[in-house]
VEXDREN-26803 format. One record per residue (C-alpha): residue number from 0; x, y, z. Coordinates in nm, 2 decimals. Example, Ala and Ser with C-alpha at 12.3 -4.5 7.8 and 13.67 -1.06 7.14 Angstrom:
BEGIN
<pos: 0 x: 1.23 y: -0.45 z: 0.78>
<pos: 1 x: 1.37 y: -0.11 z: 0.71>
***
This chain:
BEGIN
<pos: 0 x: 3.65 y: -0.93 z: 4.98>
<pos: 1 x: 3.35 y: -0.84 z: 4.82>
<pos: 2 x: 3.13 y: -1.13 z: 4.58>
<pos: 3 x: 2.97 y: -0.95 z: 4.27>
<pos: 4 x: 2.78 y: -1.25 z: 4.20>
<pos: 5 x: 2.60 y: -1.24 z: 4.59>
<pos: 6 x: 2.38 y: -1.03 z: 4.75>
<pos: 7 x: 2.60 y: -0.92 z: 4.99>
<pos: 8 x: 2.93 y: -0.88 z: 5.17>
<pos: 9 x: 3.10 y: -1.23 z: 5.20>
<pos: 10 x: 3.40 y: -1.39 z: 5.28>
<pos: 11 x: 3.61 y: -1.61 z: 5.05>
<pos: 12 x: 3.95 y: -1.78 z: 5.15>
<pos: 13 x: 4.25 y: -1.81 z: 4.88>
<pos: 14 x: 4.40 y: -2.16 z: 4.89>
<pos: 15 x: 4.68 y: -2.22 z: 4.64>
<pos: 16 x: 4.63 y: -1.85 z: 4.47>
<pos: 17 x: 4.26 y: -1.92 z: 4.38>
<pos: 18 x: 3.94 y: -1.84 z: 4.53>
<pos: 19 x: 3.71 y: -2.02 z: 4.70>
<pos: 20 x: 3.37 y: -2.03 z: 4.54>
<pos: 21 x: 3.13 y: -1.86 z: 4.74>
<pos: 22 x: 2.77 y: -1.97 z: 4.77>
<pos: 23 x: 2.51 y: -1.69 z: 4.66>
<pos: 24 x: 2.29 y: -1.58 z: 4.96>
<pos: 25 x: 1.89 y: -1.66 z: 4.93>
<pos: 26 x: 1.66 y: -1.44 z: 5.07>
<pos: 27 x: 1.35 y: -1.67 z: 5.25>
<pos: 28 x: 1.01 y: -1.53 z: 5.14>
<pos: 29 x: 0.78 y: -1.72 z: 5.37>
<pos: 30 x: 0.51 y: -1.55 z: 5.21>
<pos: 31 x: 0.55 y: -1.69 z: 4.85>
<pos: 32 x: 0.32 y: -1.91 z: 4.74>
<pos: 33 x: 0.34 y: -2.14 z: 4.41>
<pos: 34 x: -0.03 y: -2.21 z: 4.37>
<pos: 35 x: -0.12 y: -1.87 z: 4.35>
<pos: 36 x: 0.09 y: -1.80 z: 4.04>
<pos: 37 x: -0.05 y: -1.72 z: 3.71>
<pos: 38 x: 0.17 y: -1.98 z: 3.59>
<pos: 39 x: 0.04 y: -2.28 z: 3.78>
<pos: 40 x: -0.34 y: -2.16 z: 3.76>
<pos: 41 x: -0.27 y: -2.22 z: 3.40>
<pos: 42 x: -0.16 y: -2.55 z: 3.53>
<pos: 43 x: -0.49 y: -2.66 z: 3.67>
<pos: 44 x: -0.72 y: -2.50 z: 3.35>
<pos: 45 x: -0.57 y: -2.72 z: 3.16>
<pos: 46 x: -0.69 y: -3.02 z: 3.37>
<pos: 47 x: -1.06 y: -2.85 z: 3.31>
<pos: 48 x: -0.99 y: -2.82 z: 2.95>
<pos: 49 x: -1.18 y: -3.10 z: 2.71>
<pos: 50 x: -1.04 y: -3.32 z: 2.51>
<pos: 51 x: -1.27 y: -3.48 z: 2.31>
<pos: 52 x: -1.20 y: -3.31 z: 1.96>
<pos: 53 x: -0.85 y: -3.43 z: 1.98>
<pos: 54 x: -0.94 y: -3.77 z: 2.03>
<pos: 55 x: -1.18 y: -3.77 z: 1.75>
<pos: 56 x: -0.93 y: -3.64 z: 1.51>
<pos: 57 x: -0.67 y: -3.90 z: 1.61>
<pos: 58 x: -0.95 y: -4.14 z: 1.50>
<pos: 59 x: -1.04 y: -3.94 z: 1.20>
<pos: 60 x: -0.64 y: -3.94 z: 1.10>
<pos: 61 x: -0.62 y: -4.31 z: 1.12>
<pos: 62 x: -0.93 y: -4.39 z: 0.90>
<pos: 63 x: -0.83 y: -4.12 z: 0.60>
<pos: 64 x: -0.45 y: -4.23 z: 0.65>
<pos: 65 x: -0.45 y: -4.61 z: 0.69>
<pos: 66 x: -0.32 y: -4.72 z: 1.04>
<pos: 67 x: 0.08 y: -4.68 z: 1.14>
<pos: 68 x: 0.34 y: -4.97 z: 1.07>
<pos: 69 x: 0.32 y: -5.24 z: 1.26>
<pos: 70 x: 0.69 y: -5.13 z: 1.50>
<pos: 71 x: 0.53 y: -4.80 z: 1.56>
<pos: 72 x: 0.41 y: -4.80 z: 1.97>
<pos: 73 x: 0.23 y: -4.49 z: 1.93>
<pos: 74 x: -0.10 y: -4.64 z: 1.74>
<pos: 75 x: -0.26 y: -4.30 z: 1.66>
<pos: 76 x: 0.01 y: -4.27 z: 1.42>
<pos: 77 x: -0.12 y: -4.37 z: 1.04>
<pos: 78 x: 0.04 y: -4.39 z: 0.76>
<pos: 79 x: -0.02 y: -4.07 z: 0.61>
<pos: 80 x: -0.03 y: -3.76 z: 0.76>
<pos: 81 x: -0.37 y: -3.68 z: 0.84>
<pos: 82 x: -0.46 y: -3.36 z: 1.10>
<pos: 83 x: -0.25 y: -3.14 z: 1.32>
<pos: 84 x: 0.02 y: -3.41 z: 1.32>
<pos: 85 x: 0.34 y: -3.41 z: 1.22>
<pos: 86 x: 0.37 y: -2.97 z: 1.26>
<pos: 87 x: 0.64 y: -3.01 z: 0.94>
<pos: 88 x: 0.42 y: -3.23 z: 0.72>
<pos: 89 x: 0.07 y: -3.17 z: 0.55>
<pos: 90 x: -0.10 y: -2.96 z: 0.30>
<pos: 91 x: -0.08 y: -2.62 z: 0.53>
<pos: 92 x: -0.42 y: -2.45 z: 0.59>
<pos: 93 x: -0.41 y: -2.19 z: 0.85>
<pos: 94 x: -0.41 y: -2.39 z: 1.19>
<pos: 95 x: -0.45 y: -2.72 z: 1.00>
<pos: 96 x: -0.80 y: -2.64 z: 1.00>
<pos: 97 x: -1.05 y: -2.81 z: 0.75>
<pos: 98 x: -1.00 y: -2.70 z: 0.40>
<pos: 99 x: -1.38 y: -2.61 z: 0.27>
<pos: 100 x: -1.37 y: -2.65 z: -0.06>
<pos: 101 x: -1.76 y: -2.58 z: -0.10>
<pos: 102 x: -1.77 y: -2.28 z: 0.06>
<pos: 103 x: -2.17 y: -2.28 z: 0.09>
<pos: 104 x: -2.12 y: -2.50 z: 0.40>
<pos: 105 x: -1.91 y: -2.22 z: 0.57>
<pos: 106 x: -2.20 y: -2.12 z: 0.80>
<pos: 107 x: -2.14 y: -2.54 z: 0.96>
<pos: 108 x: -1.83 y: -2.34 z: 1.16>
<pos: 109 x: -1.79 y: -2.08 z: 1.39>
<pos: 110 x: -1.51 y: -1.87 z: 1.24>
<pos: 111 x: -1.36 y: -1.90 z: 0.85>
<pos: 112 x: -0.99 y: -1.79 z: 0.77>
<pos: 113 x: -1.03 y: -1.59 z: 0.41>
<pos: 114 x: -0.67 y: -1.56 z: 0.23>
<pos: 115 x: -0.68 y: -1.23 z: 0.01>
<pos: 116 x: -0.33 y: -1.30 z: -0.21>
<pos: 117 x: -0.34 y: -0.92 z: -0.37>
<pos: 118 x: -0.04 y: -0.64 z: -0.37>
<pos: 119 x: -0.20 y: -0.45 z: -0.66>
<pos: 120 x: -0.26 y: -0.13 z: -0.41>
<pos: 121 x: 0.07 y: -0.15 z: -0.28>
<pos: 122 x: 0.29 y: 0.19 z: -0.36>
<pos: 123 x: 0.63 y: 0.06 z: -0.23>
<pos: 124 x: 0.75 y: -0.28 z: -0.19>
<pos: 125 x: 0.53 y: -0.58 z: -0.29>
<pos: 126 x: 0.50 y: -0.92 z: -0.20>
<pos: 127 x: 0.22 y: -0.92 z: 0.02>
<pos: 128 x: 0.02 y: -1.17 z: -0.24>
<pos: 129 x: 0.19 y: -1.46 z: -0.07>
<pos: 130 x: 0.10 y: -1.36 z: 0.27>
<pos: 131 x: -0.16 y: -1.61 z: 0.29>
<pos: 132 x: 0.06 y: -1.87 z: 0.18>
<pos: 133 x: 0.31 y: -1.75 z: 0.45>
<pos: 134 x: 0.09 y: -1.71 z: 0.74>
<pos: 135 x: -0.09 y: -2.06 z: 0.65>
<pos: 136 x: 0.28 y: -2.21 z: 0.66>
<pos: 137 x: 0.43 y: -2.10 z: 0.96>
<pos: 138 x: 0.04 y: -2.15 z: 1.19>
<pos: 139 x: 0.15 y: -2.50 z: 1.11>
<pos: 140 x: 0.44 y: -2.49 z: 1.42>
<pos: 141 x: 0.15 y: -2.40 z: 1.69>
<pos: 142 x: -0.07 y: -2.62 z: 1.87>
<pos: 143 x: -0.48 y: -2.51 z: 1.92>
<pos: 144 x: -0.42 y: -2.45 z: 2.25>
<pos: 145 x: -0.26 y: -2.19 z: 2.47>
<pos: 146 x: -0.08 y: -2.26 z: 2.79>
<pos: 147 x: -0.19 y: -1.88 z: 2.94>
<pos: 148 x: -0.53 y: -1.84 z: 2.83>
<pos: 149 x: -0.60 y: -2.18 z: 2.91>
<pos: 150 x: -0.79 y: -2.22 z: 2.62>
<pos: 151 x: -0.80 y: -2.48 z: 2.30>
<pos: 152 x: -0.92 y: -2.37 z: 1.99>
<pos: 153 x: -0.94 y: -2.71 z: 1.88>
<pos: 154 x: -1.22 y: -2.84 z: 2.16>
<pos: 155 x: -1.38 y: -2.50 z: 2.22>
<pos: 156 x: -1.48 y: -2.36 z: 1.87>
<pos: 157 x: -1.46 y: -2.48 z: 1.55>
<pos: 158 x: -1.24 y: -2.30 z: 1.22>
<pos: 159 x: -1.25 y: -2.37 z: 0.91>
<pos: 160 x: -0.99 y: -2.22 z: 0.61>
<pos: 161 x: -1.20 y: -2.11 z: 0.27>
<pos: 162 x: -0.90 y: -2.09 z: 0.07>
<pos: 163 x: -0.81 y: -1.81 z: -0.13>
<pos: 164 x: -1.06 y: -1.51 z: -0.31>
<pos: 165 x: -0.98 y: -1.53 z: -0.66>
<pos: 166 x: -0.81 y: -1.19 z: -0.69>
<pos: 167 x: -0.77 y: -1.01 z: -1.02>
<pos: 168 x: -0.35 y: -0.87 z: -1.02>
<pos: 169 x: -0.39 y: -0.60 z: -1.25>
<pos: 170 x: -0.76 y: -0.45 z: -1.16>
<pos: 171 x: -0.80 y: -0.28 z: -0.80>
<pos: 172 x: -1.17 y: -0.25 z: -0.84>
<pos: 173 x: -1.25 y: -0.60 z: -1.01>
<pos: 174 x: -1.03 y: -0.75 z: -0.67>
<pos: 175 x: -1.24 y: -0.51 z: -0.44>
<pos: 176 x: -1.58 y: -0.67 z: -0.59>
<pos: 177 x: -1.39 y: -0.98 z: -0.57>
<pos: 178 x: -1.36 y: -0.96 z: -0.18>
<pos: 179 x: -1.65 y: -0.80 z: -0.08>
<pos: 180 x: -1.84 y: -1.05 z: -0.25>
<pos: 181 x: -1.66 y: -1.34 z: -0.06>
<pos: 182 x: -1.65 y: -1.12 z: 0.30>
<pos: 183 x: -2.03 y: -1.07 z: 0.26>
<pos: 184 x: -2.09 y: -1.44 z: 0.16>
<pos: 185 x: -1.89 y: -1.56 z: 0.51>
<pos: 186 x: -2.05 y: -1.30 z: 0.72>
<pos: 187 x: -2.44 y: -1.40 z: 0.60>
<pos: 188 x: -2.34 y: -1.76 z: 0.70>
<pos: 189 x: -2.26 y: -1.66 z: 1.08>
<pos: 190 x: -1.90 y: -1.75 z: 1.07>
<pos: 191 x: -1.69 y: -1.48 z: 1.19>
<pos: 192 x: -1.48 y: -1.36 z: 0.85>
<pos: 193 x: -1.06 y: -1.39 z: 0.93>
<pos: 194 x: -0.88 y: -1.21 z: 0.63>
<pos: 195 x: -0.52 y: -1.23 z: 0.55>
<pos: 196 x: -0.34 y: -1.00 z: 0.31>
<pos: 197 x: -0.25 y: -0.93 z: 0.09>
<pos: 198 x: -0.18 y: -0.53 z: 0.13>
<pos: 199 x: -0.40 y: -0.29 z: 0.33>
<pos: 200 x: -0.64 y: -0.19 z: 0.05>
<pos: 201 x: -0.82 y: -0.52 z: 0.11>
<pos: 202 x: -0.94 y: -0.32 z: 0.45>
<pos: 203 x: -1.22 y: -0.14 z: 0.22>
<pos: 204 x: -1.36 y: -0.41 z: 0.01>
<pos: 205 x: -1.36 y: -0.63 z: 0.38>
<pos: 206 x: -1.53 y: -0.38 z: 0.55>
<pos: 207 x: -1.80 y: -0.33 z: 0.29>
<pos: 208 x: -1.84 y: -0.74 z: 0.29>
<pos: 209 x: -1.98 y: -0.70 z: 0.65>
<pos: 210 x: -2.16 y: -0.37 z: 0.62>
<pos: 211 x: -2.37 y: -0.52 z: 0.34>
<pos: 212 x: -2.51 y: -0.77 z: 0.53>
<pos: 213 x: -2.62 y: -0.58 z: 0.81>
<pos: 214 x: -2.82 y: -0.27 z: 0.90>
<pos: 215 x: -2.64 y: -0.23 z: 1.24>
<pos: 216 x: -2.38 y: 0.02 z: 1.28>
<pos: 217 x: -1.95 y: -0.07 z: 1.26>
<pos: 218 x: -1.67 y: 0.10 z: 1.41>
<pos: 219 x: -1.36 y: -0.01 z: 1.32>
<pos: 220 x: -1.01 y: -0.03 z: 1.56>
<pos: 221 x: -0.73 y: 0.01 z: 1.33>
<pos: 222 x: -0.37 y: -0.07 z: 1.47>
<pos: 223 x: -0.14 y: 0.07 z: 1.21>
<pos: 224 x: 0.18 y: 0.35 z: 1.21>
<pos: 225 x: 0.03 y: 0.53 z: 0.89>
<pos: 226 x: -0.32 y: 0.68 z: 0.89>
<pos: 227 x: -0.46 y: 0.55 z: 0.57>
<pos: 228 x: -0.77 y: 0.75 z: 0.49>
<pos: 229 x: -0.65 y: 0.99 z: 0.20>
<pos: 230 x: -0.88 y: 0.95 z: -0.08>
<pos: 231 x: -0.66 y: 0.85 z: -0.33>
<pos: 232 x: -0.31 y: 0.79 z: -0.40>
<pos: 233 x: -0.14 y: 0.80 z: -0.74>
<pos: 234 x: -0.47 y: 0.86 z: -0.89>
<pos: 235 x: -0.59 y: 0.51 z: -0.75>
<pos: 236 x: -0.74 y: 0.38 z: -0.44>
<pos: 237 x: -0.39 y: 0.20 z: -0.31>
<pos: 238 x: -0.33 y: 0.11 z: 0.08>
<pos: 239 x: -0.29 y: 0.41 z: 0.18>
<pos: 240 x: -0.66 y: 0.50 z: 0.13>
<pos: 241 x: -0.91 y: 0.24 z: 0.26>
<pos: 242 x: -1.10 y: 0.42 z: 0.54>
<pos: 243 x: -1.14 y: 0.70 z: 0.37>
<pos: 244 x: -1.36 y: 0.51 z: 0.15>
<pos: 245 x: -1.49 y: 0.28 z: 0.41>
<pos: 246 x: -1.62 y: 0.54 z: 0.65>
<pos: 247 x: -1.84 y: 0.68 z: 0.32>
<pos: 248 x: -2.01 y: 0.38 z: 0.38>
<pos: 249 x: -2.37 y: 0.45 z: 0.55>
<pos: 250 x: -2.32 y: 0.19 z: 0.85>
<pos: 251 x: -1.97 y: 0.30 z: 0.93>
<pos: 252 x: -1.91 y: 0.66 z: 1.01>
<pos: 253 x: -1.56 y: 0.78 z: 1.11>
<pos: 254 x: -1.63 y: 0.90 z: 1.42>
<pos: 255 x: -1.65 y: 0.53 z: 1.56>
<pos: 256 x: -1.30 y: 0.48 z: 1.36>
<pos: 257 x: -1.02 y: 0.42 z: 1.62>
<pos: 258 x: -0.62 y: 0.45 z: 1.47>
<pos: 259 x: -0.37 y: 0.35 z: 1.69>
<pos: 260 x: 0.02 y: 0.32 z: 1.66>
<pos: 261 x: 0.01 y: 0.67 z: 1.41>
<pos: 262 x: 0.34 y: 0.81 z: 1.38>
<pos: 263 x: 0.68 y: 0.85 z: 1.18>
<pos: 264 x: 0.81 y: 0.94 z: 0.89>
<pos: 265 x: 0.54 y: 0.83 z: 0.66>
<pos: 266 x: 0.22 y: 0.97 z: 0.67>
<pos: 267 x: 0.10 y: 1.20 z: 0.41>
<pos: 268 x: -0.06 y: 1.49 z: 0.50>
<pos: 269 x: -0.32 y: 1.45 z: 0.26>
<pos: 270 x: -0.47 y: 1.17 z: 0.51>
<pos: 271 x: -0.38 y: 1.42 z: 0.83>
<pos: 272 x: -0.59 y: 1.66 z: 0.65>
<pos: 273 x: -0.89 y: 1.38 z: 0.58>
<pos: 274 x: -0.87 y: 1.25 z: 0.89>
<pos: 275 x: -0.90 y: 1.62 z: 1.06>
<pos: 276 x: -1.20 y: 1.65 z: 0.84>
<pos: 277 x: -1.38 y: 1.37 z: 0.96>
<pos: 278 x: -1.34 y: 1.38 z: 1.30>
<pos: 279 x: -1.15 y: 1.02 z: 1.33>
<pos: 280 x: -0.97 y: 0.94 z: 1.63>
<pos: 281 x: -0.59 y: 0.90 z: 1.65>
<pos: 282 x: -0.38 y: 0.74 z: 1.94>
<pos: 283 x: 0.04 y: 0.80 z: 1.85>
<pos: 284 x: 0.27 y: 0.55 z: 2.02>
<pos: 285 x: 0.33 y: 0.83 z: 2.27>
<pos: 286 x: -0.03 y: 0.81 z: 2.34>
<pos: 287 x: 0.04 y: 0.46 z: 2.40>
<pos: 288 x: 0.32 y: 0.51 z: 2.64>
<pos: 289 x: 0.15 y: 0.76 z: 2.82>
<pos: 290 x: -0.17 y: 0.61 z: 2.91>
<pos: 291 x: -0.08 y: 0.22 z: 2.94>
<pos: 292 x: -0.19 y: -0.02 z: 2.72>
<pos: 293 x: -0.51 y: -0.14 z: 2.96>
<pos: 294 x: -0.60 y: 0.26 z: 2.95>
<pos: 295 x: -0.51 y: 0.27 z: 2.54>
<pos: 296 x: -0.79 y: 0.00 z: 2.50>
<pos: 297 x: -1.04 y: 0.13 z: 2.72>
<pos: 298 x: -1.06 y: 0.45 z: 2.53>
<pos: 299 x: -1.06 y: 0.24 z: 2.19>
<pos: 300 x: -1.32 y: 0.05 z: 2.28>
<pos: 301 x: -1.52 y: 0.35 z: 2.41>
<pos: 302 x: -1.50 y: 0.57 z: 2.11>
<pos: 303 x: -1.50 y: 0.30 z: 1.86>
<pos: 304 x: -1.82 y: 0.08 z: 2.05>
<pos: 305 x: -1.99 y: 0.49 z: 2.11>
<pos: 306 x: -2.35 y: 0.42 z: 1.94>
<pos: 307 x: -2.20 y: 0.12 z: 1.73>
<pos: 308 x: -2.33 y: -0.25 z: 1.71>
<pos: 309 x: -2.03 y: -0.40 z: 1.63>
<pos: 310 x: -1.61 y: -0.34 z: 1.60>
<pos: 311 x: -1.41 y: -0.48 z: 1.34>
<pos: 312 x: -1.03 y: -0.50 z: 1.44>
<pos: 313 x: -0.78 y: -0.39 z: 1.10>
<pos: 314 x: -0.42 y: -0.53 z: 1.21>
<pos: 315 x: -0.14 y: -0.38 z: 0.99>
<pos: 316 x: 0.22 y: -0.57 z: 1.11>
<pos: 317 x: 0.40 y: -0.28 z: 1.03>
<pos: 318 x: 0.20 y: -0.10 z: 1.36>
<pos: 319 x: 0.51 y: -0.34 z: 1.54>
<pos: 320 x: 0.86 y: -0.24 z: 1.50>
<pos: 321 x: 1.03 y: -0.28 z: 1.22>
<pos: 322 x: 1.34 y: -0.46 z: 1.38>
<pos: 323 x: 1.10 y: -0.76 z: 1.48>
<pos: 324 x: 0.87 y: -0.75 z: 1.15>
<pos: 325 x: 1.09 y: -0.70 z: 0.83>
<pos: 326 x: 0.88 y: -0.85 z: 0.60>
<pos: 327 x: 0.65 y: -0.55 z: 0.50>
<pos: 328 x: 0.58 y: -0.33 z: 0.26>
<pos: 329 x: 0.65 y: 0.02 z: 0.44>
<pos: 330 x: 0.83 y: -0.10 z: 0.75>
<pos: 331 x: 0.88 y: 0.24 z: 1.03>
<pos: 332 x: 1.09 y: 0.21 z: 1.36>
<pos: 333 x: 0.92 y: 0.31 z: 1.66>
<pos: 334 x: 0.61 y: 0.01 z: 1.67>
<pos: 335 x: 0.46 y: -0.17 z: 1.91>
<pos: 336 x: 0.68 y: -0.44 z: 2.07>
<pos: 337 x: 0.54 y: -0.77 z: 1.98>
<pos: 338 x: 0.39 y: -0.84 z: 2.33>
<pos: 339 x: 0.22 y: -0.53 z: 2.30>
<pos: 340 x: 0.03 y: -0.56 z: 2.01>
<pos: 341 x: -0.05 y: -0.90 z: 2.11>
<pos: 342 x: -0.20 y: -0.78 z: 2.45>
<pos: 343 x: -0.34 y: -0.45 z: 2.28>
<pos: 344 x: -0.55 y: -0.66 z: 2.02>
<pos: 345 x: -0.66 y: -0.89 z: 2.29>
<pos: 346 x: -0.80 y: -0.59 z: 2.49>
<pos: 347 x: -1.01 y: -0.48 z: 2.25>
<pos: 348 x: -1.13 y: -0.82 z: 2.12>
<pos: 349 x: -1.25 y: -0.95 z: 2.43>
<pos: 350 x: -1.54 y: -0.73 z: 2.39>
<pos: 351 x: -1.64 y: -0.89 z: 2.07>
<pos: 352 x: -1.52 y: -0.84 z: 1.70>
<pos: 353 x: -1.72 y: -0.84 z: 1.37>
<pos: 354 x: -1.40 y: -0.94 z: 1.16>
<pos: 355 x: -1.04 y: -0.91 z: 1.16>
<pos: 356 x: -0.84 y: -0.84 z: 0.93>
<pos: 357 x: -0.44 y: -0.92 z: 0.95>
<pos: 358 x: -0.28 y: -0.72 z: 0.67>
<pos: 359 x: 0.05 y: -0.62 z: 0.50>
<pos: 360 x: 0.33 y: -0.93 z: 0.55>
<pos: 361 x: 0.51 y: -0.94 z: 0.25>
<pos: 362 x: 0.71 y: -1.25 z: 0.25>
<pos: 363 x: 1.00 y: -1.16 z: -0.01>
<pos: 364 x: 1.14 y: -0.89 z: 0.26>
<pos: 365 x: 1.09 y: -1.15 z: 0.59>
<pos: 366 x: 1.34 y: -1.34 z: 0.79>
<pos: 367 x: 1.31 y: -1.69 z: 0.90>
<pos: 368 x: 0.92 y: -1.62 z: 0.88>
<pos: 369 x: 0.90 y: -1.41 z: 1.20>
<pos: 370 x: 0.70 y: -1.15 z: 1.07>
<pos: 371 x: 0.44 y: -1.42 z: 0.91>
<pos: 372 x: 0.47 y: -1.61 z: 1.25>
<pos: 373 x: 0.36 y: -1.29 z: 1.46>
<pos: 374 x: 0.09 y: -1.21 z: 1.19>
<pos: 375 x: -0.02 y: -1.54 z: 1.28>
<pos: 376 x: 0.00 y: -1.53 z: 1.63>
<pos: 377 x: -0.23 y: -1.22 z: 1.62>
<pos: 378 x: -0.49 y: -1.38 z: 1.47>
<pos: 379 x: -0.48 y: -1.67 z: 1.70>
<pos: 380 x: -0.51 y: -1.44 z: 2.02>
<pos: 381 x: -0.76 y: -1.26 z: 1.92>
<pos: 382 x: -0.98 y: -1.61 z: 1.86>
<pos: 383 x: -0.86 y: -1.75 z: 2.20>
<pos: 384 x: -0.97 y: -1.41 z: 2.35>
<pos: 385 x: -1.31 y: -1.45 z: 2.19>
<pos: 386 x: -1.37 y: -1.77 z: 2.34>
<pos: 387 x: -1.19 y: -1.69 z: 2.69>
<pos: 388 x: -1.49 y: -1.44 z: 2.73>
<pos: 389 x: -1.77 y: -1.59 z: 2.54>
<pos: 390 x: -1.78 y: -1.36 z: 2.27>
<pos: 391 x: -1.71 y: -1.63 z: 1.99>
<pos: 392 x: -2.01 y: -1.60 z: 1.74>
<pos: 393 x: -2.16 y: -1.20 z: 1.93>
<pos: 394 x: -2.11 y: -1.12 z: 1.60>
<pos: 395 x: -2.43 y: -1.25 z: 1.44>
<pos: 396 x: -2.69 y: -1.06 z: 1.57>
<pos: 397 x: -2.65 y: -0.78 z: 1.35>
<pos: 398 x: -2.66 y: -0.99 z: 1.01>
<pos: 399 x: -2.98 y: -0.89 z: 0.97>
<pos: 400 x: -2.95 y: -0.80 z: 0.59>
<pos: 401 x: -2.77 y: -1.17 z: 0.46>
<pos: 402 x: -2.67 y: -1.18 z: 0.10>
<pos: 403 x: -2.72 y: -1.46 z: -0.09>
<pos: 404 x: -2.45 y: -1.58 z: -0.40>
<pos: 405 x: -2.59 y: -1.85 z: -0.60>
<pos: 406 x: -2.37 y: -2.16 z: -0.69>
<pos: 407 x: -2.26 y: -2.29 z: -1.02>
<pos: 408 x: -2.49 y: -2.61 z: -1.11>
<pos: 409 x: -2.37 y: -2.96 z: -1.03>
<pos: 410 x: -2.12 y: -3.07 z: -1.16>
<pos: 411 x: -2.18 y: -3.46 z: -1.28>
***
């Protein structure tokens, strides 16, 4: 008798008309050794990891939230909830980082999440206003620290949340000045601009933000399945058009622009023709497949670093499949798996980013906020990456032209 569920022949004996169970066979594999593992290397980085940031804001909890109840063993717990802890309760900013509401302090922290709530270029489905809102939710179920990269945001940089930029819903080009002015304002501080979307126009006005504080030169990494670089679309500039208008800019010339993901069923030839015209580059998911994605990100990072200063990643979650995100605008079949954007975006990162920019989740469409978690998640590899290979705060080197936004007066 043969055992499907072994690796070989084996025999089994019938006693009262059923079959003996018969034990699997193990192979030995003298060579194997646990310690050598990716999985318990982790293991021991954690053991090097600090943990002094944690500890502080236990303190920190317990002195803005009263101390626990008396019954409670666990005397870090206070009354209200203060910091990371409980992940269901709070007032949600992204990561349960500090909320700044005076925003001229930004430059205190190494990195600032920017919320752009704004659909207004969107020519499909909206929603994508209350991505923020979404993405700040759902970052409330993770921790600051990851078990693989052996890193924790929490002890090894610090992140602050701005808030929102007070977008205007019916004017595209009152919302653009809107968001460069904030972008530019971050970026002259030295923390590293985050933005979430709001729809993939904001990838113009973000881009400008940066290049107007600097002299240096930007290319841009752009993971996305439509090309985006027409010049307009129904006679406005909608999300379908930023980096047509961004590469005009002086600092950021389309050769350095990198697109990745291109394909389907829904990109107008208008931007194939644009994009011919300016000599961009263009990776299809084929592309993808062929090369690998360590090969993929070597050639991004070639032709988008080629003569440039800086890289600014754009992240549209509809360059993933649309059966794992389906709350976006245009979603297309045929994306990235979500464990290959994550590991593409890391790729590229690791060399050092000027901004990022995670763009199109439109909440109304999503499904138990999986497309808003993986939004999320993208934005939180990328800033482990950075600090994995000391690249948090490369960025600031080329602010060499800082703007400056005065204040309203004090308010008494």
């Amino acid at each position: 008798m043969f055992d499907l569920f072994s690796t070989g022949p084996s025999r089994a004996s019938r006693i009262g008309g059923h079959v003996g169970r018969v034990e699997p066979r193990h192979q030995h594999h003298p060579d194997f050794d646990k310690l050598q593992m990716r999985g318990w290397k982790a293991a021991e980085k954690e053991a090097e990891l600090p943990s002094a940031a944690w500890e502080k804001e236990k303190q920190w909890a317990l002195r803005m939230g009263l101390t626990g109840a008396d019954c409670l063993e666990d005397k870090s717990i206070p009354t209200f909830a203060r910091g990371e802890l409980p992940h269901y309760a709070g007032i949600n900013t992204f990561l349960k980082a500090p909320y700044i509401e005076d925003v001229t302090a930004v430059g205190a922290y190494d990195a600032a999440v920017i919320g752009v709530p704004f659909d207004g270029g969107t020519t499909y489905r909206p929603g994508t206003r209350f991505g923020p809102q979404a993405l700040r939710k759902i970052s409330a179920l993770y921790t600051p620290y990851n078990y693989e990269m052996g890193v924790d945001l929490r002890e090894q940089m610090t992140l602050c949340d701005v808030g929102d930029v007070f977008t205007i819903p019916a004017n595209i080009e009152k919302t653009f000045d809107q968001v460069t002015r904030a972008v530019s304002h971050v970026a002259s501080s030295g923390a590293l601009p985050i933005m979430i979307g709001g729809d993939h126009s904001i990838g113009f006005p973000c881009v400008r933000g940066i290049a107007q504080c600097t002299s240096k030169r930007i290319g841009i990494v752009h993971f996305d399945r439509h090309i985006d670089i027409q010049e307009k679309d129904l006679d406005e500039r909608m999300h379908t058009t930023p980096w047509f208008h961004a590469t005009d800019l002086v600092n950021v010339p389309a050769v350095n622009l990198v697109q990745v993901g291109i394909g389907g069923w829904q990109v107008p030839r208008e931007g194939v023709t644009e994009a011919r015209k300016r000599n961009t580059n263009i990776f299809t998911m084929r592309d993808v497949e062929e090369m690998g994605l360590a090969e993929t990100a070597a050639r991004a990072l070639e032709l988008a670093w080629k003569d440039a200063d800086a890289v600014y990643i754009s992240f549209d979650i509809d360059s993933v499949d649309c059966g794992f995100v389906p709350g976006t605008g245009w979603p297309e079949p045929g994306g990235f798996l979500p464990r290959e954007a994550l590991e593409l975006v890391s790729l590229v990162a690791k060399e050092g980013i000027c901004g990022l920019e995670v763009v199109e989740v439109s909440p109304p469409y999503d499904c138990s906020d999986i497309t808003a978690l993986l939004a999320t998640r993208v934005i939180v590899d990328v800033l482990g990456t950075l600090v994995s290979h000391g690249k948090m705060g490369s960025h600031k080197h080329i602010i060499d032209k800082p703007v400056s936004i005065p204040a309203g007066p004090d308010v008494v």
